[in-house]
C-alpha positions as CSV (number, residue, x, y, z in Angstrom):
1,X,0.0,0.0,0.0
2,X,1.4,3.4,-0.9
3,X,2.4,6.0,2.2
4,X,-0.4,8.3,1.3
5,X,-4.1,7.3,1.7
6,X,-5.7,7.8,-1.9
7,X,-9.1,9.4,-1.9
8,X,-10.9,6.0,-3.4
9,X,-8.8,4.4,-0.1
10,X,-10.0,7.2,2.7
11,X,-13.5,5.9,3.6
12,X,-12.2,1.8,3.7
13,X,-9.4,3.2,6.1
14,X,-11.9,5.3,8.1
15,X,-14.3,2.5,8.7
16,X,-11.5,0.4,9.4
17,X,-10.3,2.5,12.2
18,X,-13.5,2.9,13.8
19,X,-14.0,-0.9,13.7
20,X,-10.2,-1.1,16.1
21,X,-11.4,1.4,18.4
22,X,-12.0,0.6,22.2
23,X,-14.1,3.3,22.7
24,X,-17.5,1.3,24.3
25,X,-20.3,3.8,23.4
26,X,-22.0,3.7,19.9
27,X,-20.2,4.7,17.2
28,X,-22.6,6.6,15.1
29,X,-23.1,8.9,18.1
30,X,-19.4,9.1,18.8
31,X,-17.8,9.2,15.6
32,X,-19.0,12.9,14.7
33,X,-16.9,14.4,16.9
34,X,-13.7,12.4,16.9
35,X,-13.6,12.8,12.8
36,X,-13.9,16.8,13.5
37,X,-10.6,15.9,16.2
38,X,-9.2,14.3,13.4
39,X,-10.0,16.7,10.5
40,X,-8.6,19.6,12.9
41,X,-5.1,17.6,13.7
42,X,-4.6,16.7,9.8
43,X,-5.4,20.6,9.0
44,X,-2.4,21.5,11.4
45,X,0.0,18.9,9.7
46,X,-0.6,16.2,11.7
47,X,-1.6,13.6,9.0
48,X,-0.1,11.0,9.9
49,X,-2.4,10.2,13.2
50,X,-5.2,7.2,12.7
51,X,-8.3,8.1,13.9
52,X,-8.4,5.0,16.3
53,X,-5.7,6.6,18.8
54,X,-7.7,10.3,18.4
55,X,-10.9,8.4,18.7
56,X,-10.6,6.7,22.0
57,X,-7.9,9.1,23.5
58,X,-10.4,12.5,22.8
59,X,-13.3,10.9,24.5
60,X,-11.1,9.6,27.6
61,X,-10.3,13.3,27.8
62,X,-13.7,14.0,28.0
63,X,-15.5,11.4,30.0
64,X,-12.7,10.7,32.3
65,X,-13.5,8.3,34.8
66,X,-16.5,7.8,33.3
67,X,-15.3,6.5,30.3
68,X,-16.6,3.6,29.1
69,X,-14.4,0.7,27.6
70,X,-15.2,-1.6,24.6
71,X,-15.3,-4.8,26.2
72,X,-17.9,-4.0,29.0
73,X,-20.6,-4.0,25.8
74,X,-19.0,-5.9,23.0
75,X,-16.9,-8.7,24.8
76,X,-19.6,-11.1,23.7
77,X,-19.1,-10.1,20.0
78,X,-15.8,-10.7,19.3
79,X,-14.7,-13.1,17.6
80,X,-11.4,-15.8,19.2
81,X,-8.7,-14.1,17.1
82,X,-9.9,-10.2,17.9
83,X,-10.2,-10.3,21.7
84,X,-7.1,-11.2,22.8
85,X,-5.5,-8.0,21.1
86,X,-8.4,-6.2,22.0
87,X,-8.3,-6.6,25.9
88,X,-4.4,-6.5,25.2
89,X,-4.9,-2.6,23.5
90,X,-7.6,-2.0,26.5
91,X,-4.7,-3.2,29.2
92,X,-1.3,-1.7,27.7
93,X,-3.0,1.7,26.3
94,X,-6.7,2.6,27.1
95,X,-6.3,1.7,30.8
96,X,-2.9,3.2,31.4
97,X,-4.2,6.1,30.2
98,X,-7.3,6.1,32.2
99,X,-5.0,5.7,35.5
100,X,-2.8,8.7,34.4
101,X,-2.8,11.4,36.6
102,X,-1.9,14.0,34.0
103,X,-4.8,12.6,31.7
104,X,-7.1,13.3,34.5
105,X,-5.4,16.9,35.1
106,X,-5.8,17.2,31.3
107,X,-9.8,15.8,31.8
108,X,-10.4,18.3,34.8
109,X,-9.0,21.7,32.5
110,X,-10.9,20.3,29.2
111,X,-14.3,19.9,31.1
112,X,-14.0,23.3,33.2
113,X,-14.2,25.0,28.9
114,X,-17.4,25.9,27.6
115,X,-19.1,23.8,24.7
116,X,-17.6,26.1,22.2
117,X,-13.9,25.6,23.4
118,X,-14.0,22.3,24.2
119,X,-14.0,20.1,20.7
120,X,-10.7,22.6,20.5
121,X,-8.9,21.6,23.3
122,X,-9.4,18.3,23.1
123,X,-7.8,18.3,19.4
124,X,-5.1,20.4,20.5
125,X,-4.7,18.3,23.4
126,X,-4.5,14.7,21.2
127,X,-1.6,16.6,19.0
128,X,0.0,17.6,22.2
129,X,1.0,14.1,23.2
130,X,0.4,11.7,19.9
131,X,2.0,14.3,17.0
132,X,6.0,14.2,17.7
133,X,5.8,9.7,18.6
134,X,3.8,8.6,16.0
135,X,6.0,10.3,13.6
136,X,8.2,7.4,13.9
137,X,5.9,4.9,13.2
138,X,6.9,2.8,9.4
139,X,3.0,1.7,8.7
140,X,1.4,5.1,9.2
141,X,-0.3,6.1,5.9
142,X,-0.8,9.8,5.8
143,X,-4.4,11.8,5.0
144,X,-5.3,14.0,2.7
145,X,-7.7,16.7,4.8
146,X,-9.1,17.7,2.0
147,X,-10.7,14.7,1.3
148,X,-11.7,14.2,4.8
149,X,-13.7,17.3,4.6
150,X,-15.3,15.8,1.3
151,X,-15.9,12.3,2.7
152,X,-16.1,12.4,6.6
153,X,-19.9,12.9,6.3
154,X,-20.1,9.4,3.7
155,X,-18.0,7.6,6.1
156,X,-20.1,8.5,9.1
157,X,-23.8,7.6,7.1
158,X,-22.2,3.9,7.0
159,X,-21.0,3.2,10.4
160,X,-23.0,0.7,11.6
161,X,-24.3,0.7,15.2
162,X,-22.6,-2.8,16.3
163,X,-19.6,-4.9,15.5
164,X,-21.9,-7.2,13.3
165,X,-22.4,-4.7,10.7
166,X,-18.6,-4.3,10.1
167,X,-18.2,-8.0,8.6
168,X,-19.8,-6.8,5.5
169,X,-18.6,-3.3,5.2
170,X,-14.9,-3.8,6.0
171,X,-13.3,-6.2,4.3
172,X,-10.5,-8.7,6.1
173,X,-8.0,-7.3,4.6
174,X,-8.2,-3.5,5.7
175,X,-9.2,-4.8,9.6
176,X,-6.2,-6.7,9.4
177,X,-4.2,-3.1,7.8
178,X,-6.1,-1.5,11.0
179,X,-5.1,-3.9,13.9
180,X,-1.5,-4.0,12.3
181,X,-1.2,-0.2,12.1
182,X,-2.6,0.3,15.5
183,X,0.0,-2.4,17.0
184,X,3.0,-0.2,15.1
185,X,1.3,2.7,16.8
186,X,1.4,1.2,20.7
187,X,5.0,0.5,20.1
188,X,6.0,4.1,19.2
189,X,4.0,5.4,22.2
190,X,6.2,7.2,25.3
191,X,6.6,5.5,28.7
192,X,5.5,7.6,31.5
193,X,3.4,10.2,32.3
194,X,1.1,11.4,28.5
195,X,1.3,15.2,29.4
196,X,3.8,17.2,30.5
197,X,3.9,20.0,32.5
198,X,4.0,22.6,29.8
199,X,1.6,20.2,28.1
200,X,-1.1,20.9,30.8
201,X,-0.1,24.9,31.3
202,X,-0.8,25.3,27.6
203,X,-4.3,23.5,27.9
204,X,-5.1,26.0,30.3
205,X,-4.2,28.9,28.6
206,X,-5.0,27.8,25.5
207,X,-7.8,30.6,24.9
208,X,-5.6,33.2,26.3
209,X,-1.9,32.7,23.6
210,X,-2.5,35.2,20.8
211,X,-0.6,33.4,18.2
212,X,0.8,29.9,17.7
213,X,4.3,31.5,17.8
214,X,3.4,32.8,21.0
215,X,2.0,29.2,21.6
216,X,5.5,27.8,20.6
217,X,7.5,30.2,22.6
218,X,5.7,29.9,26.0
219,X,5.8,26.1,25.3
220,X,10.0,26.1,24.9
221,X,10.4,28.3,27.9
222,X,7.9,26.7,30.3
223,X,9.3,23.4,29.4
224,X,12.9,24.0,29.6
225,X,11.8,25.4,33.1
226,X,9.6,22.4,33.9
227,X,12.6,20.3,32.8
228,X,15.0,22.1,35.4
229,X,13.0,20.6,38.3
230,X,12.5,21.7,42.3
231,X,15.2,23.4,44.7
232,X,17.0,20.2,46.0
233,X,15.9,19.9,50.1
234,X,19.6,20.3,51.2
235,X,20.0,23.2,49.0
236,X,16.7,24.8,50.0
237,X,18.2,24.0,54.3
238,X,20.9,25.8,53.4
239,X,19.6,28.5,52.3
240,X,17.5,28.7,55.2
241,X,20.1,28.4,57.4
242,X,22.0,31.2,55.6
243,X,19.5,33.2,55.9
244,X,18.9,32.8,59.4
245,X,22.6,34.1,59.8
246,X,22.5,37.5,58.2
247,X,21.4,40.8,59.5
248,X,18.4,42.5,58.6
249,X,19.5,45.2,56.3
250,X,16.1,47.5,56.8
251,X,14.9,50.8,58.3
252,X,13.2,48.8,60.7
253,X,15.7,46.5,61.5
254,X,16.5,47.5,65.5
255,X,12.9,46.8,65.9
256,X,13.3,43.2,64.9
257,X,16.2,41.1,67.6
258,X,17.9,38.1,66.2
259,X,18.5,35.5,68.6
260,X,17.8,34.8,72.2
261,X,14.9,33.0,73.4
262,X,11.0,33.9,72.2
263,X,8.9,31.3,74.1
264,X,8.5,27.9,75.7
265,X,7.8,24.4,74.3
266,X,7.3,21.2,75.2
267,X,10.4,19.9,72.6
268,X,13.6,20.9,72.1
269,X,17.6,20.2,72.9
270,X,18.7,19.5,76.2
271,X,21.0,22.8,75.6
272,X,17.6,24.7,75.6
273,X,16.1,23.3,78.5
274,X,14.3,25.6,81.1
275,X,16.6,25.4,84.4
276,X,13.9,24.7,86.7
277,X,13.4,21.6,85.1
278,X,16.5,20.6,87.2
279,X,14.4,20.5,90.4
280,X,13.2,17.1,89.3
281,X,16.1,15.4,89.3
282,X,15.6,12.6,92.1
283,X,11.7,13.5,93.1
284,X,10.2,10.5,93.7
285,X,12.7,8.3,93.5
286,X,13.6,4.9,96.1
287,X,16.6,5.2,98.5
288,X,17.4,2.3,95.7
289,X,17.2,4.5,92.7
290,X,14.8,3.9,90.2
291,X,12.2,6.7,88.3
292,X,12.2,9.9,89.3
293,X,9.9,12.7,88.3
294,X,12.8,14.1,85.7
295,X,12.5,10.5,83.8
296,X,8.7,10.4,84.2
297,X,8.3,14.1,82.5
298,X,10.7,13.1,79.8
299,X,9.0,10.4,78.8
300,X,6.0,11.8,78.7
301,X,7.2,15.1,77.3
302,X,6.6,17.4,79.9
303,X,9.9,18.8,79.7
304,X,9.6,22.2,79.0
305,X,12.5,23.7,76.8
306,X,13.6,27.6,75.5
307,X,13.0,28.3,71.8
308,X,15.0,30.0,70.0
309,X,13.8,33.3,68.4
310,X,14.1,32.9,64.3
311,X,11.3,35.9,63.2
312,X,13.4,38.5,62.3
313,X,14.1,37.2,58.9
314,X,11.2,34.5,58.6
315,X,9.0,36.6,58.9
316,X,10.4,39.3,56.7
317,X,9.9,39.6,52.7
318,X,12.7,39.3,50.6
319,X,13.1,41.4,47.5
320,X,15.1,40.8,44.5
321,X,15.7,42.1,40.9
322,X,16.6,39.6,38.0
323,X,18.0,42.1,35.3
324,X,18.5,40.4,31.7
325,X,20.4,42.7,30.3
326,X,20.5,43.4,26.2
327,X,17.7,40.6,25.8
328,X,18.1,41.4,21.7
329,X,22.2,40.1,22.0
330,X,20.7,37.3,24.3
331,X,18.0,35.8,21.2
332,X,21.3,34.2,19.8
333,X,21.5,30.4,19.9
334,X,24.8,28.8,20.2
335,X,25.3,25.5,18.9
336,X,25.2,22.8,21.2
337,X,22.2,24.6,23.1
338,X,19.2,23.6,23.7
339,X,17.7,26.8,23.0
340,X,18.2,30.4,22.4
341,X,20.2,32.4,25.1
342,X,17.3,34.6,25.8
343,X,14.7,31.5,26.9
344,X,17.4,29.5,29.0
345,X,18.2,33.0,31.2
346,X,14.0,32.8,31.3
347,X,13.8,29.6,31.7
348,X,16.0,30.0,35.2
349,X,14.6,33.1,36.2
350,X,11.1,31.2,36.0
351,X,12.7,28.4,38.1
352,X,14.3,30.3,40.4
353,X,11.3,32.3,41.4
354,X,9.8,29.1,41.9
355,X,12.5,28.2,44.4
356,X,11.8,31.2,46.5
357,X,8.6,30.2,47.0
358,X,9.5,26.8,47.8
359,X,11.8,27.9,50.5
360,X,10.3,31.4,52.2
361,X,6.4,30.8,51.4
362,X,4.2,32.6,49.3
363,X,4.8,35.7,51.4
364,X,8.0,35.4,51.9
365,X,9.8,36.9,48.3
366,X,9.1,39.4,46.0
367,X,10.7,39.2,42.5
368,X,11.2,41.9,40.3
369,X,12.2,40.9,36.5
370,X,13.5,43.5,34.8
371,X,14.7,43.7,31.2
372,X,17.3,46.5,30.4
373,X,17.5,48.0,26.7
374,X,20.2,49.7,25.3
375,X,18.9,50.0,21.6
376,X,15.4,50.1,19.7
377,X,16.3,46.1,19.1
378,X,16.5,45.3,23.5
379,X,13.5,47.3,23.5
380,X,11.1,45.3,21.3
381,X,12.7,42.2,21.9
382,X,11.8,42.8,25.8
383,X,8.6,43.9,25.2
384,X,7.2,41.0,23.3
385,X,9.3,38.9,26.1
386,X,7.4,40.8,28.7
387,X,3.8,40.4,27.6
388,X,4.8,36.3,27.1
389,X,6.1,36.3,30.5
390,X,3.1,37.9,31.7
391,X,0.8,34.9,30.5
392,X,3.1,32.3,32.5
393,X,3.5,34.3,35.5
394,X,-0.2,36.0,35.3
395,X,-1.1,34.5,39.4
396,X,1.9,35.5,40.7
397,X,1.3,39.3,39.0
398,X,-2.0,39.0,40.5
399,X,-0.7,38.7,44.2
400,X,2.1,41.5,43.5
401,X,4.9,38.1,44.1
402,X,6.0,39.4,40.9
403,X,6.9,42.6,38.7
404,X,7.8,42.8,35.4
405,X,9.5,45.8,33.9
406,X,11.7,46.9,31.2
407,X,14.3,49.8,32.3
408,X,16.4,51.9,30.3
409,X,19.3,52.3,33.2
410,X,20.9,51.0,36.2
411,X,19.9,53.8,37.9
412,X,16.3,52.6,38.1
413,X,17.0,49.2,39.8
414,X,18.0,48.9,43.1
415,X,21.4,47.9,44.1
416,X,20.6,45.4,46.2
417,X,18.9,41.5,45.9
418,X,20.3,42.3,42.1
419,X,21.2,39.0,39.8
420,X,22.1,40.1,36.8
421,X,22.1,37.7,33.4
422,X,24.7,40.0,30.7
423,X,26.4,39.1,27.9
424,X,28.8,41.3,28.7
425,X,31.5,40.7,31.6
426,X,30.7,42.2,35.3
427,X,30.9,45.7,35.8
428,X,32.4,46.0,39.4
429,X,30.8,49.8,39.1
430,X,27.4,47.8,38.8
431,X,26.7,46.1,42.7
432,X,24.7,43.2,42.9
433,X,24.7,39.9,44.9
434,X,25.5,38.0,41.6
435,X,26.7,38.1,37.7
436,X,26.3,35.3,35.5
437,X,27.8,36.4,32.1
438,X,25.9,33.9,29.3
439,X,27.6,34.6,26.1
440,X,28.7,31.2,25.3
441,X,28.0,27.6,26.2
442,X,29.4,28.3,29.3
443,X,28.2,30.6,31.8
444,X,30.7,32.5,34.4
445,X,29.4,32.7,37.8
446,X,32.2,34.9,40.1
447,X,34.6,32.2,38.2
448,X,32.9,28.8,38.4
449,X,31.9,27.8,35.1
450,X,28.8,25.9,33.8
451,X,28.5,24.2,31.0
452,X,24.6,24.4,29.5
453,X,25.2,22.0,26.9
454,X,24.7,19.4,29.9
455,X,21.3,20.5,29.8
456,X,18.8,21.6,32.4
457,X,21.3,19.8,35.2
458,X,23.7,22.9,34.2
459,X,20.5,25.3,34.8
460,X,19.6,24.0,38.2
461,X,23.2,23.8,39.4
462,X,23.1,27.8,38.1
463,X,19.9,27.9,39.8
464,X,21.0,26.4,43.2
465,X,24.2,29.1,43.5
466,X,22.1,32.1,42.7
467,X,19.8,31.1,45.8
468,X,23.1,30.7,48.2
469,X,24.3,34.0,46.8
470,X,20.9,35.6,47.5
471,X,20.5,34.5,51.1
472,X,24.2,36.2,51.8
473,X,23.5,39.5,50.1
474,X,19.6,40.6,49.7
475,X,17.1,43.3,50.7
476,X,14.5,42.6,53.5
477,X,11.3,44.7,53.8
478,X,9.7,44.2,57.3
479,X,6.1,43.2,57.3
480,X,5.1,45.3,59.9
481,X,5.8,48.9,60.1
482,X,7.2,50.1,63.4
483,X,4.7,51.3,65.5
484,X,4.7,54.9,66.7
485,X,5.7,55.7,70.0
486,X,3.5,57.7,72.3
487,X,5.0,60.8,73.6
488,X,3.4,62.3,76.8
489,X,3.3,66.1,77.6
């Protein structure tokens, strides 16, 4: 058979695939809207997907746990040879999928859509996670959507209501071409979760990207962040502990004691504990030794024990500026990356915000992101950066966690909680708490190198020393205002 589907062959291969699906509700009330999911994927280039795979996986995304498999109504119809690859497609594909938990994240976004929205998603969706695998696959016979537009309507007339009615209208040789292409189709499929997180973040702001270029570049940015993962917990206790150990560099900060003792607690070190417990020592005890009342309240934990006093910069808001300085130099991929300059310095900003909130709270950070333009090029290249950014970052915008801006000096950044991303090398007339120069595959950070071509191991390590370098150096605004004093006559 040739690679492409002929337009004498189209409605044979349609009825074919509906005949493989595993999908258990009727197929004349089903089929209308998976051939529309099908029809939309070919019109974006995606004709090399059967409809079987966008059959059964569109309606999983939009029943869910309701969905119904083929065998709970048509085990009784098939025939010896058929079930066994049947239940074997239900096991390996339809039921993994079912117990995804991204396909049920994917499910939750897709029904929350209005009517209108929703045959849209799920399309998009299906090309999401199908498109890029089943590339691979040898026995895939690409579709003309022309002639899907032309004969989807014919194809749907005949589809009969029950598995009986196929015998006559498909021939054994294209159910054999269907079952064989679907197996081909399995193989090629990815292990793991179907979505990824960029996967799911597009789905639900899918209505919101302007373009598909817009699409494309959110996608590459988000996933390259994605990819970069979590603060690692030691790194994160570190930073904590760092923290912990430098003074508050506020207006306020006399007002606000480090150390010493706040309050009592029931647990804590025996270097903490309350000297009166002392006086327990040997109460109650037998001439002969034994349990006194010291033991007793230690086992029960009636000890009582100092804690130390840890508000000052706890309970404090960090602020800090991450300057990506000439973001038109910075579009310029180098060869071996991943990506463009521009989207891994994003890409770690994105991630690195994230760690902040990991480690201080959701009150505990406020990060500023600040593009600065030297030309008419830095200024539309940040610009159409900054109105991206603001679709990823839109919640933490919304509860003032973040600021975007694009600045035309130095002068309008403060000097401190500054990490700068620059091309160019540090200016020691420029303070900040750190420089990472990125004009290369390697990125200087106060002279330890990192090579990005490692991937997004070399942007979390970058990641992890920025956050050590911020807890050393950063600027703390005080929560509470100090109140004033009264002054008597």
């Amino acid at each position: 058979m040739a690679k492409d589907l002929t337009r004498e062959q189209l409605v044979p291969a349609l009825l074919a695939w509906a005949w493989a699906t595993g999908f258990g509700e009727p197929l004349p009330e089903a089929l209308g809207a998976s051939l529309g999911w099908l029809r939309a994927r070919w019109d974006a280039g995606d004709d090399h997907l059967p409809l079987t795979l966008v059959h059964d996986l569109g309606y999983l995304l939009l029943r869910g746990r309701d969905f119904r498999f083929g065998s709970s109504r048509d085990l009784g119809r098939w025939t010896e040879d058929e079930r066994s690859a049947r239940l074997a497609y239900e096991d390996r594909v339809l039921g993994r999928w079912a117990l995804d938990p991204s396909v049920q994240e994917a499910h939750v976004l897709i029904a929350g859509m209005s009517a209108a929205e929703r045959d849209g998603a799920v399309a998009h969706a299906v090309g999401l996670c199908l498109a890029e695998p089943l590339l691979t696959v040898e026995a895939a016979l690409r579709g003309n959507p022309a002639h899907l537009r032309a004969l989807g309507a014919e194809a749907l007339s005949r589809v009969p209501a029950n598995l009986e009615g196929f015998t006559d209208l498909v021939d054994d040789t294209w159910r054999v071409w269907a079952r064989e292409q679907l197996q081909e189709c399995v193989r090629a499929l990815p292990v793991g979760r179907l979505f990824h997180p960029e996967d799911l973040w597009e789905l639900a702001h899918l209505q919101e990207l302007p373009s598909e270029s817009a699409r494309l570049a959110l996608r590459e940015v988000n996933g390259l962040a994605a990819r970069v993962g979590p603060v690692p917990p030691a790194v994160a206790l570190a930073v904590r502990h760092q923290a912990r150990e430098v003074p508050v560099d506020a207006e306020e900060s006399d007002h606000y004691p480090a150390g010493g003792f706040d309050a009592i607690a029931t647990k804590g070190t025996f270097e903490n504990l309350m000297r009166s417990e002392v006086a327990y020592v040997g109460e109650g005890a037998t001439e002969t030794g034994g349990v006194d009342l010291f033991d007793v309240r230690f086992v029960e934990g009636g000890l009582l024990f100092y804690t130390r006093d840890e508000s000052p910069l706890l309970d404090a808001r960090r602020d800090v500026t991450l300057v990506l300085d000439q973001p038109d130099a910075q579009r310029h991929r180098h060869a071996g990356l991943p990506a463009q300059t521009l989207v891994l310095t994003q890409a770690c900003a994105l991630a690195f915000q994230g760690d902040l909130l990991r480690i201080f709270g959701p009150a505990g950070s406020r990060v500023k992101v600040a593009w600065l333009v030297a030309s008419e090029a830095d200024r539309t290249a940040a610009e159409e950066e900054q109105r991206l950014l603001g679709l990823t970052l839109a919640a933490e915008l919304a509860h003032r966690r973040v600021e975007l801006t694009v600045v035309d000096t130095w002068d309008d950044l403060s000097p401190v909680g500054r990490v700068v991303f620059s091309p160019r090398a540090r200016d020691a007339a420029r303070p900040c708490a750190a420089w990472v120069r990125v004009d290369g595959t390697e990125w200087t950070l106060d002279e330890e190198r990192f090579d990005l071509r490692e991937g997004p191991a070399a942007l979390r390590a970058v990641a992890d020393r920025l956050l050590v370098a911020v807890a050393k150096r950063h600027t703390v605004t005080a929560k509470k205002k100090k109140r004033a004093k009264t002054v008597r006559p």
